[in-house]
ROVORO-621103 format. One record per residue: y, x, z of N, C-alpha, C in turn; residue in three letters. Coordinates in pm, 1 decimal, padded with zeros to 6 digits. Atoms other than C-alpha are relative to their C-alpha. Example, Ala and Ser with C-alpha at 12.3 -4.5 7.8 and 13.67 -1.06 7.14 Angstrom:
// residues 2
{{-00119.0, 00089.0, 00000.0}, {-00450.0, 01230.0, 00780.0}, {00120.0, 00090.0, 00000.0}, 'ALA'}
{{-00119.0, -00082.0, -00006.0}, {-00106.0, 01367.0, 00714.0}, {00109.0, -00077.0, 00073.0}, 'SER'}
// end
This chain:
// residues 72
{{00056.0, 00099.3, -00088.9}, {-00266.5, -04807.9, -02573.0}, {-00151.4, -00005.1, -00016.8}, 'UNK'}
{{00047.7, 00015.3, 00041.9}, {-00608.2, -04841.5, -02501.7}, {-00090.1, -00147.0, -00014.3}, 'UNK'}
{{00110.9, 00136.6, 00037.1}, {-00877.2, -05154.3, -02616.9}, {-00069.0, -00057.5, 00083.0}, 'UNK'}
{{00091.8, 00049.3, -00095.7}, {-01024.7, -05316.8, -02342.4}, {-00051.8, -00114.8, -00075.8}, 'UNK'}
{{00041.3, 00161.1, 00049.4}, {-01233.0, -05649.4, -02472.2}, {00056.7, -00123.3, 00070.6}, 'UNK'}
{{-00033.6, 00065.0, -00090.5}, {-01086.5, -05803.8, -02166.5}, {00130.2, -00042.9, -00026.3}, 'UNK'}
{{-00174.9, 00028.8, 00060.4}, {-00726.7, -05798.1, -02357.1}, {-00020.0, -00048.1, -00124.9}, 'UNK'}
{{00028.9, 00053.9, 00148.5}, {-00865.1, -05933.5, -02664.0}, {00019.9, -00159.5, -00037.1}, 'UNK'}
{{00038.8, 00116.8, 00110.8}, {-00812.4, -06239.6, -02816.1}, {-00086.6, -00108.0, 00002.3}, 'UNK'}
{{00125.9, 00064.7, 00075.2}, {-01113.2, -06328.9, -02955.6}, {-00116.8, -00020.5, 00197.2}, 'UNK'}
{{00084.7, 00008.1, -00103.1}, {-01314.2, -06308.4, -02615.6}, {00063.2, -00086.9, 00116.3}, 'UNK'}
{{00008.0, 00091.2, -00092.9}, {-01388.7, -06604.0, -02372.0}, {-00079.4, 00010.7, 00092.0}, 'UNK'}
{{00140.3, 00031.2, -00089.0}, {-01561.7, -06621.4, -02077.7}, {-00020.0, -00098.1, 00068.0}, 'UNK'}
{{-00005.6, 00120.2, -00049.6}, {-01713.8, -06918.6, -01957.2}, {-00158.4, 00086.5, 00155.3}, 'UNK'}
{{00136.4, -00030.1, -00068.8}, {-02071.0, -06819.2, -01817.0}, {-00009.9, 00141.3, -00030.4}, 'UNK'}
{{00072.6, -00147.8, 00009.6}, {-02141.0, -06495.0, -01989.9}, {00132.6, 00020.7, -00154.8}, 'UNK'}
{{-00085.3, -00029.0, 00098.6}, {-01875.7, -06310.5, -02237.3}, {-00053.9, 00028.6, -00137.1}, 'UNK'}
{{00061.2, 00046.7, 00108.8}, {-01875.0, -06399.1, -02538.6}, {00142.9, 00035.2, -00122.2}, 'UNK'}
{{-00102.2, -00058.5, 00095.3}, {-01689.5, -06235.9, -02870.2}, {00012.8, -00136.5, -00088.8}, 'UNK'}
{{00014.0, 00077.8, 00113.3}, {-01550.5, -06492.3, -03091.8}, {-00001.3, 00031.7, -00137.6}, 'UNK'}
{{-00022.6, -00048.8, 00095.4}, {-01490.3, -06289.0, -03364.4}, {-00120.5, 00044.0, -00105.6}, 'UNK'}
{{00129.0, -00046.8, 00041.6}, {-01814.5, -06113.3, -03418.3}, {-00117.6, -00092.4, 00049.4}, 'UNK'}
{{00050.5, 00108.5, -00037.7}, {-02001.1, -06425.0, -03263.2}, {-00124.5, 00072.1, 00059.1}, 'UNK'}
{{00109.9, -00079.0, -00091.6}, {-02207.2, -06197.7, -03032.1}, {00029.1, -00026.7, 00153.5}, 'UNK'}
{{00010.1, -00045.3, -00117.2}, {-02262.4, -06148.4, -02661.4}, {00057.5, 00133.9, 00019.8}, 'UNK'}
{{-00038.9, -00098.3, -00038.0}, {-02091.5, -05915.9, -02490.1}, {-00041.3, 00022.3, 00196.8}, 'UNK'}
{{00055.8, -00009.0, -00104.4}, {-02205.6, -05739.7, -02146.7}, {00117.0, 00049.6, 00072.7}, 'UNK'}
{{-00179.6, -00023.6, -00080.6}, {-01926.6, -05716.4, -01859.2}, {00008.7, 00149.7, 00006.9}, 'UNK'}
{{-00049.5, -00127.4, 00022.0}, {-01952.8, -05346.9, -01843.3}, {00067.5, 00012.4, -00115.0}, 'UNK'}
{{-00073.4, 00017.6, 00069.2}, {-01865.1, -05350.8, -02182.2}, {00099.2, -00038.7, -00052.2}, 'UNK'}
{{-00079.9, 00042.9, 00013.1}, {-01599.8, -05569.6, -02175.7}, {00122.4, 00060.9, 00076.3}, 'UNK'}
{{-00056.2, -00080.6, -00113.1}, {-01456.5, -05399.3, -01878.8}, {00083.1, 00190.2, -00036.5}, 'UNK'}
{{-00088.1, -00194.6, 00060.5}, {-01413.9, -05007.3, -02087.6}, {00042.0, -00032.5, -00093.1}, 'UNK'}
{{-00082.6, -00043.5, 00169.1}, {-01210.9, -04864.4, -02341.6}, {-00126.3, 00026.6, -00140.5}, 'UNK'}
{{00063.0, 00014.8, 00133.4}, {-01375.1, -04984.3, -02692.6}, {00106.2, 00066.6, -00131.8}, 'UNK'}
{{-00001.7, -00006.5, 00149.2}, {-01265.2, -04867.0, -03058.8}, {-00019.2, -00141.0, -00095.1}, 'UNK'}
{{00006.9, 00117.4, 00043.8}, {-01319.1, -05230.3, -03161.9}, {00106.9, -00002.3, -00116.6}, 'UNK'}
{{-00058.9, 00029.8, 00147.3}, {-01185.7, -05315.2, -03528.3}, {00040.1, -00157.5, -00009.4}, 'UNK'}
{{-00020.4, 00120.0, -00011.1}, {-01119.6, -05654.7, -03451.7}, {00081.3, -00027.8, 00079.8}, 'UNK'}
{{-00047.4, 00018.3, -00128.3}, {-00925.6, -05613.1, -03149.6}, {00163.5, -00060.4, -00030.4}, 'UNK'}
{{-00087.7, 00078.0, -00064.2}, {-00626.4, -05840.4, -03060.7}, {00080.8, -00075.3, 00116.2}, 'UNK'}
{{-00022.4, 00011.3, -00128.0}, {-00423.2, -05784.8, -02808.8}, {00024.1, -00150.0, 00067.8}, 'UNK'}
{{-00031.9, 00096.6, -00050.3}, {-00341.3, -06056.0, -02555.6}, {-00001.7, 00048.1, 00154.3}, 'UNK'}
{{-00016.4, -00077.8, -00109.9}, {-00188.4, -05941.5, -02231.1}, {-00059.0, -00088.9, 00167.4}, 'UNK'}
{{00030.5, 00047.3, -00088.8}, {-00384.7, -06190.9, -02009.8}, {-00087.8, 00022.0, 00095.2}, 'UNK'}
{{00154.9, -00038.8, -00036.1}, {-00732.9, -06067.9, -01848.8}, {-00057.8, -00097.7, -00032.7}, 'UNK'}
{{00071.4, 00083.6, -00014.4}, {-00966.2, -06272.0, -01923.5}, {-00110.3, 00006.7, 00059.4}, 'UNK'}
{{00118.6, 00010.3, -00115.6}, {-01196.2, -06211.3, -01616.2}, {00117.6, -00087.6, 00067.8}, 'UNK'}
{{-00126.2, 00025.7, -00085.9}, {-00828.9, -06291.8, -01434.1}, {-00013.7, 00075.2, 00131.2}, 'UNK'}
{{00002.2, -00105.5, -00092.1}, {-00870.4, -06011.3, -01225.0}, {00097.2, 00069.9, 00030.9}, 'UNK'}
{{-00121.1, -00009.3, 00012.9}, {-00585.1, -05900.1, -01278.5}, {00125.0, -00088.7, -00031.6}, 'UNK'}
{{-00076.6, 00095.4, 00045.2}, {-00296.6, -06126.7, -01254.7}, {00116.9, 00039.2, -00053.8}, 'UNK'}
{{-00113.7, -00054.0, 00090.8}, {-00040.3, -05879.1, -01361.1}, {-00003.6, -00003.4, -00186.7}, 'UNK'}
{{-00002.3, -00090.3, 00169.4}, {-00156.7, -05813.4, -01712.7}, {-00018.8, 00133.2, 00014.2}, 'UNK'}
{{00045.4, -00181.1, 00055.1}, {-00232.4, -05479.6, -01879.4}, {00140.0, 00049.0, 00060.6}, 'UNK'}
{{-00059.5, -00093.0, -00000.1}, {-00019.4, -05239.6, -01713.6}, {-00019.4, 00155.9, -00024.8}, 'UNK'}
{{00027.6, -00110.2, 00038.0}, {-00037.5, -04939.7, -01880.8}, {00024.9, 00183.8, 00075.7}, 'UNK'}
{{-00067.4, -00103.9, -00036.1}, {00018.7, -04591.8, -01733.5}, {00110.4, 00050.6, -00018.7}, 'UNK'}
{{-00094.7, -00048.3, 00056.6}, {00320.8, -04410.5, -01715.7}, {-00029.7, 00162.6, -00037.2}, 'UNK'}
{{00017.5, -00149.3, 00027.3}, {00342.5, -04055.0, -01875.4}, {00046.2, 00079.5, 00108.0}, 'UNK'}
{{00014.6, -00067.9, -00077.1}, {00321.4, -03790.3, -01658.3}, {00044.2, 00150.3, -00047.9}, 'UNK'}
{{-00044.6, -00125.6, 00020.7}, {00551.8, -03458.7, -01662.9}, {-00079.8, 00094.6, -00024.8}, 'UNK'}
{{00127.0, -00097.0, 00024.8}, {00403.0, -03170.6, -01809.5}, {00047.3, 00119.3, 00144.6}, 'UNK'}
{{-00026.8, -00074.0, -00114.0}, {00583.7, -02950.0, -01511.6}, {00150.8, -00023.8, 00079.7}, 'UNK'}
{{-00099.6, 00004.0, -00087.3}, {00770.4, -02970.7, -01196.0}, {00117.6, 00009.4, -00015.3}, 'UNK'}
{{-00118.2, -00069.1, 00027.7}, {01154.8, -02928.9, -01200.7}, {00023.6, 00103.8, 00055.1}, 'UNK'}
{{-00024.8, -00126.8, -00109.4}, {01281.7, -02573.7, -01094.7}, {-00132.8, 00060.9, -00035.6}, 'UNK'}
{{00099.3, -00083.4, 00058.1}, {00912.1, -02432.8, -01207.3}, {00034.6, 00095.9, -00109.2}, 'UNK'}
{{-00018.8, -00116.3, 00057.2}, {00905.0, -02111.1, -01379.0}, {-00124.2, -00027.1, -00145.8}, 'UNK'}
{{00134.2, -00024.9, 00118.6}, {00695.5, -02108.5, -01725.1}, {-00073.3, 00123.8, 00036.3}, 'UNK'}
{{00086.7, -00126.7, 00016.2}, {00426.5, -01856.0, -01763.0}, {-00015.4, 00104.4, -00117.2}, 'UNK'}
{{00019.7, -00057.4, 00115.5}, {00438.0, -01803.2, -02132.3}, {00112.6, -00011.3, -00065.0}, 'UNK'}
// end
């Protein structure tokens, strides 16, 4: 799965996003991509609410057609 800040936890937005964890500012692009964050805690809500589904994640994707022939 990956880390959005936007599924986190710790982050509120009122006026401008804001980490609670690390008690910093955060900038909406940033909040918006996939982070590496060490703090991260999911929470399947958005918190822009842009999404009203929640995180739906991708589904995996066949590596080949049925009835396709390998190559190797």
């Amino acid at each position: 799965m990956r880390q959005y800040c936007r599924y986190c936890g710790y982050l509120t937005v009122n006026n401008v996003p804001w980490c609670g964890k690390r008690e910093e500012m955060i900038s909406e692009a940033a909040a918006k991509s996939p982070n590496r964050c060490h703090d991260f805690a999911y929470n399947p809500m958005d918190a822009f609410q842009e999404n009203e589904k929640g995180y739906l994640p991708q589904k995996p994707r066949k590596g080949q057609c049925d009835g396709q022939m390998k190559l190797f």
